[in-house]
Every structure is written in C-alpha cells, then in structure tokens.
N, C-alpha and C positions, 0 to 999 in steps of 0.2 A: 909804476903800477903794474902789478900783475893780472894779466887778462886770460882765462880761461878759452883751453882750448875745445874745439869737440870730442877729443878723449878724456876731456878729463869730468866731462859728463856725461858719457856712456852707461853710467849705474840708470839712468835720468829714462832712458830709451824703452823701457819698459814700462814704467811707471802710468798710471790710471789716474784720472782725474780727482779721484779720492785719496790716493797716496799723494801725491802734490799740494792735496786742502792738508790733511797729515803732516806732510814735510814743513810745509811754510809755512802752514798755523804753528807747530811745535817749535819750530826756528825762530820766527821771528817772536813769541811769548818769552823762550828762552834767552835769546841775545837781547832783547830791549826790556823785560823786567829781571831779569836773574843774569843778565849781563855773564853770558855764559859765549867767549865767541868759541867754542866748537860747536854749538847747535845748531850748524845747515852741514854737519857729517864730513864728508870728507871733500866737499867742496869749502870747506869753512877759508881754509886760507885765500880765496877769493873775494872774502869778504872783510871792510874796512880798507879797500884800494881807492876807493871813490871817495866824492864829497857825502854821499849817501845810500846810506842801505839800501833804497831803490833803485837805485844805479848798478849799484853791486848784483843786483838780483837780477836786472836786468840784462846783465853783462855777460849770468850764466845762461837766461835764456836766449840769447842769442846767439848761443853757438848749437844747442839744440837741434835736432829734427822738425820739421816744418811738423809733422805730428805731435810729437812733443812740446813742442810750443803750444800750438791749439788746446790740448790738455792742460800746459800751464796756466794758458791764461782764461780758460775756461775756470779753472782751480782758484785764480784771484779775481773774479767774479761771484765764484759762489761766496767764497771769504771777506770779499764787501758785504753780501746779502747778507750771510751771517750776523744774528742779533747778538752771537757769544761775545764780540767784539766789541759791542756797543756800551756791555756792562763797566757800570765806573772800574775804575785801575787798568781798565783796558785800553782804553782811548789810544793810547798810544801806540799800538799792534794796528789800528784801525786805519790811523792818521798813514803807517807805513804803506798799508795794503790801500790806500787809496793812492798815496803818491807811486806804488809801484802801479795802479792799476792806468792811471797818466803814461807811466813812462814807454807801456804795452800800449796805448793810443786805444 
C-alpha cells in the first residue's frame, strides 16, 4: 500500500474550507458515479490503497497540517449537512462522506 507523504500534499496547505467542499464533493461524485479515478488531482494515485475510499481519504488527511486538517474536516461536515447529497443518485457520495466523516471521529 502506498501511504502519502506530507509532501505529497503540500498543494493541500493553502486550501480554504470551501476548496476542500470543492475538492471532495467533485472527487468523490467523480470516482463513485463517473468512476473516473484521477478525480482527487494529483493525489489520486493514493487512492484505491485501502479497503475503502474513506480510508484512502483519510490517509491524505493525516499527513496534513493540524490547520489543514481542521479545514478538512470542517469541509466533510459541511458536505454531510449538504442536502445536494441527499438527492436520489447521490446517495452514494453521502454514504462515503459519512463513513469518511467516522473515520475523522
């Protein structure tokens, strides 16, 4: 398994709690309905190491900035609250961002 290091998400370190709803909402609609896996950019080859996309997601956030993190996971909080999610054919973006939203505790 390939595990990400802290450089290899340094694009990550800047990033605003709305780029992160941005990134993970478009990543994860991409990879789980359009089965597209470059859609988490160039951390993509980090993902599909695990048993689950959550994991994987999780795997980037923990190499992160204690800052960065906070924003991340402020970012799959809003993206739970998010009703865009709720809509049929979505379910499935939801189910993830619920089990990532577990794996952040």
């Amino acid at each position: 398994m390939i595990k990400p290091r802290p450089e290899d998400v340094r694009e990550f370190e800047n990033y605003s709690v709305d780029n992160f709803k941005t990134w993970l909402g478009k990543g994860l609609e991409d990879y789980l309905l359009k089965e597209d896996v470059w859609s988490f950019g160039s951390v993509a080859v980090f993902i599909g190491q695990d048993e689950h996309l959550s994991l994987d997601l999780r795997n980037i956030y923990e190499v992160l900035s204690k800052e960065a993190q906070e924003k991340f996971h402020q970012a799959v909080k809003e993206l739970n609250e998010d009703g865009e999610y709720k809509k049929e054919g979505k379910k499935l973006i939801l189910e993830n961002i619920l089990y990532l939203k577990n794996q952040l505790g």
